[in-house]
C-alpha positions in Angstrom: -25.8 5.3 17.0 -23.6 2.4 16.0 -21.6 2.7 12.7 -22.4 0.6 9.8 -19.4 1.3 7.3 -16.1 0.2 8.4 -13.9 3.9 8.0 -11.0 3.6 6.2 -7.8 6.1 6.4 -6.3 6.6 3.4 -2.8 8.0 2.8 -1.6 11.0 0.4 0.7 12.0 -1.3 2.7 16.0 -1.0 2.0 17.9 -4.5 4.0 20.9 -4.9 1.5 21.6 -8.2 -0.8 24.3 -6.3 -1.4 27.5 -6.5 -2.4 30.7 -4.5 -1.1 31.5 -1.0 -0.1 27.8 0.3 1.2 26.2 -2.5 1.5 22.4 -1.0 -1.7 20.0 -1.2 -2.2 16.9 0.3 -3.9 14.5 -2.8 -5.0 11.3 -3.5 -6.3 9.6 -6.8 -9.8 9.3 -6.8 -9.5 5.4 -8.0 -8.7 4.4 -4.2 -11.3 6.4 -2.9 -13.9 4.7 -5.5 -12.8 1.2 -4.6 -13.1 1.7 -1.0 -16.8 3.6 -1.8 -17.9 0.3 -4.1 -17.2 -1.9 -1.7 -18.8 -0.5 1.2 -16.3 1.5 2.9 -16.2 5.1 4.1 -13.4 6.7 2.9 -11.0 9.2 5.2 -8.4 11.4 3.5 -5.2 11.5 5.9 -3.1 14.4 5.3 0.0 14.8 6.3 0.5 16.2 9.6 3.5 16.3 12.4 4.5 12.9 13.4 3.2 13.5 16.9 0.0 12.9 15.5 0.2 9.7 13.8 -1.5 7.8 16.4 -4.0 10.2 17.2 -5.1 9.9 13.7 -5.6 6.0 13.8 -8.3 6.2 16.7 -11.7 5.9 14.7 -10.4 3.8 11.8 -11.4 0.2 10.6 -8.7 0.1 8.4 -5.8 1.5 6.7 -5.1 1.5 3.1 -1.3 2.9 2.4 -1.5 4.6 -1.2 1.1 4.8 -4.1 3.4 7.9 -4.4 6.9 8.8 -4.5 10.5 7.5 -3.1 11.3 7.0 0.5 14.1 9.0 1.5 17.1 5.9 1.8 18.1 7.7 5.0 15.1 6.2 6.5 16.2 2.3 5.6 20.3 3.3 6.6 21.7 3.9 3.0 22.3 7.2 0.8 20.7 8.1 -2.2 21.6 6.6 -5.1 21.8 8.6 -9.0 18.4 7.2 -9.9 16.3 8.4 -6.9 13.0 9.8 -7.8 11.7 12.6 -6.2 11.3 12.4 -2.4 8.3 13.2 -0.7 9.3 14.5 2.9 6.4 15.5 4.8 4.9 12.1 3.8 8.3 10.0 4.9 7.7 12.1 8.2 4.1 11.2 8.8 3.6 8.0 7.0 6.5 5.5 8.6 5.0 6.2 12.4 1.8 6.3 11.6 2.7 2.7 9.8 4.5 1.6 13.0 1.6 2.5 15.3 -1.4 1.3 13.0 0.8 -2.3 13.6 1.4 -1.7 16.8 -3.1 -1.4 17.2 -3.4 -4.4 15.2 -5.3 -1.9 12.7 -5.8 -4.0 9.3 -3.6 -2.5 6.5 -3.7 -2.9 2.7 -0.4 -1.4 1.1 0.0 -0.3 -2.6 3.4 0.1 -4.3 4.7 2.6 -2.6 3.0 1.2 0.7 4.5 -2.1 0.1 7.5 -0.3 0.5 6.8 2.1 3.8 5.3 -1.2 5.6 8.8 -2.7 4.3 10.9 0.2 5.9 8.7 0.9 8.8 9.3 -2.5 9.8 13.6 -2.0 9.8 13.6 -3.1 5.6 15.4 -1.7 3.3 14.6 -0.9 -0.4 16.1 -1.5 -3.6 16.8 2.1 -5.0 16.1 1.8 -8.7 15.8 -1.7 -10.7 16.3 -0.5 -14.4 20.2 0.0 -12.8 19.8 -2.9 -11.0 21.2 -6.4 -12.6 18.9 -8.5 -10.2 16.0 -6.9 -12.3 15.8 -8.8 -15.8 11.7 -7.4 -17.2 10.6 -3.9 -17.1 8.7 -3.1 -14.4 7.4 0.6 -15.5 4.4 0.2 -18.1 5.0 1.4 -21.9 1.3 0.9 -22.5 -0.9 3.1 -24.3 -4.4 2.6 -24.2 -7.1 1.0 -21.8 -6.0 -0.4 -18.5 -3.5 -3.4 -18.8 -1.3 -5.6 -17.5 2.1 -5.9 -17.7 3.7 -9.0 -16.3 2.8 -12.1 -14.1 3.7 -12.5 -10.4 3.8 -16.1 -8.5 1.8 -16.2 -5.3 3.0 -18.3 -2.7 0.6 -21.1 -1.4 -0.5 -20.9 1.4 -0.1 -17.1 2.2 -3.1 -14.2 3.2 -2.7 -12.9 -0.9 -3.3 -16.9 -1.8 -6.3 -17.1 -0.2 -7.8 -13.4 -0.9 -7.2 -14.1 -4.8 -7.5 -17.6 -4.7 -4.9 -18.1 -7.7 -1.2 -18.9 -8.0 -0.6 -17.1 -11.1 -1.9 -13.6 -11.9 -1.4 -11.1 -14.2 -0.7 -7.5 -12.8 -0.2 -4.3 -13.8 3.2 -2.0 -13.2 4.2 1.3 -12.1 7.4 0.9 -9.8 11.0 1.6 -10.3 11.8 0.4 -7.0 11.3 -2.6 -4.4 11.7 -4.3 -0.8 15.2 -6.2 -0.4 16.0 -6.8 2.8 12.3 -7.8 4.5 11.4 -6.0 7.6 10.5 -7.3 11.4 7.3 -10.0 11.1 7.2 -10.0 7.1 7.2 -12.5 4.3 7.2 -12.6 0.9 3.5 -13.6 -1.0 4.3 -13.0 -4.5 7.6 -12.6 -6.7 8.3 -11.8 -10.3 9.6 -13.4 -12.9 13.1 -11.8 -12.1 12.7 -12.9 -8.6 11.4 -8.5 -7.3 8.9 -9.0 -4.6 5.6 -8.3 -5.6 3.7 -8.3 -2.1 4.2 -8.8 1.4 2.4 -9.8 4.2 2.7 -10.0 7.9 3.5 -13.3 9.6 1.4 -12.7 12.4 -2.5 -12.6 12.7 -3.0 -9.2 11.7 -4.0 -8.6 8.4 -1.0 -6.9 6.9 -1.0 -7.4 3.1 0.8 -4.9 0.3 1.2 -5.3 -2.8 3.7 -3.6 -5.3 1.1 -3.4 -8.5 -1.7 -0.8 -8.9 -5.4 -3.3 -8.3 -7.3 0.2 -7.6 -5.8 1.5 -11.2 -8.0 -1.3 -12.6 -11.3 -1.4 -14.0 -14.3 -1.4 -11.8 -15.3 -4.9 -12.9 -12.1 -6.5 -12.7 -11.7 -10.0 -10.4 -8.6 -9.9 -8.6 -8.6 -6.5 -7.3 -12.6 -6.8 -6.1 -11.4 -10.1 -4.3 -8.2 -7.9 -2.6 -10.3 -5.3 -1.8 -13.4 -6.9 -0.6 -11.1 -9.2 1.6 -9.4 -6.2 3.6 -12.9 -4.3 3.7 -14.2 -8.1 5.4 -11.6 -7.7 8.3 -12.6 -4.0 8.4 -15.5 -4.8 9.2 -15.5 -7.2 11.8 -15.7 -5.2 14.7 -18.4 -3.0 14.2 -20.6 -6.1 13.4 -19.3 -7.6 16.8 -20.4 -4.2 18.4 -23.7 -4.6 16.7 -24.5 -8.0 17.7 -23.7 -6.9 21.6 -25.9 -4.2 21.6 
């Protein structure tokens, strides 16, 4: 039977919160998994296994979506930790940068999300900036002090031109904000689609054909009825499914 939903692997993140015998769970927040679910996708949770398996688990995917969570280890880009590291989430770093590498190296659509942005970045030879409230570069807060309702928190410029452009259709948006860190030095085959008003990157794409587009804000943290993030995520879900409808029309 051909499939009709386009299966999507979804990344998680290392909580050391459980209980009982094995205390380490792989999560994720149930907002990506309802975004991906709205818009016609079939979500797969990807736990974090040996590295040796990253490829094996890319083999009956449409799509990858690269969640939020915590700090790569700088080791990983070629610099040490600096004071204001968050935590670091190891058996993630392990899993998540090859997995990255060979999803690219498949041509397997990705949409990255904060900390995604910033594996994609470092998985392609980037490096990161560590922490921007100690950075000068970084002149606006980029860590939401909002109580309340989802919100925004500052505007990013999208570059003309670019994948994000089109997807969103708008130069100007307003975004939410949850990082305290942020690509520098761009990776192999990347370029910058949206900045901040202090210059951070806000989202990358790949240069290539492949649809490779991250962003450093939170659109699945967003209501269900809001614009931007239904155009992002409808957009990657389109290219998701492209070749199961190609397999449909040869049968």
């Amino acid at each position: 039977m051909n499939r009709t939903l386009p299966r999507i692997g979804l990344t998680c993140t290392t909580d050391d919160g459980g209980t009982g015998p094995v205390p380490q769970r792989c999560v994720s927040k149930v907002t990506y998994v309802h975004w991906v679910e709205r818009l016609g996708g079939l979500p797969v949770i990807l736990p974090n296994v040996s590295p040796d398996l990253a490829d094996a688990m890319l083999e009956d995917l449409d799509g990858l979506l690269l969640s939020g969570g915590r700090d790569i280890h700088p080791l990983h880009y070629g610099a040490e930790p600096e004071k204001q590291l968050g935590i670091v989430d190891v058996p993630r770093d392990r899993f998540e940068l090859p997995l990255v590498r060979a999803a690219m190296a498949r041509r397997l659509p990705i949409l990255a999300i904060c900390r995604g942005l910033q594996v994609v970045n470092v998985a392609s030879g980037g490096t990161l900036r560590q922490d921007l409230a100690q950075d000068p570069r970084s002149t606006i807060q980029h860590r939401m002090q909002i109580t309340g309702a989802p919100s925004v928190q500052h505007t990013v410029q999208v570059e003309p031109g670019t994948r994000l452009h089109r997807l969103l259709g708008e130069e100007r948006v307003a975004v939410n904000s949850f990082h305290h860190q942020a690509a520098d030095r761009l990776g192999r085959d990347l370029r910058v689609s949206a900045w901040a008003p202090d210059g951070t990157v806000e989202a990358l794409e790949g240069t290539g054909s492949g649809f490779v587009v991250a962003v450093q804000w939170h659109p699945e943290a967003m209501p269900a009825d809001h614009d931007l993030t239904r155009r992002l995520f409808e957009g990657f879900l389109e290219v998701c499914r492209r070749p199961l409808r190609a397999v449909v029309s040869a049968s």
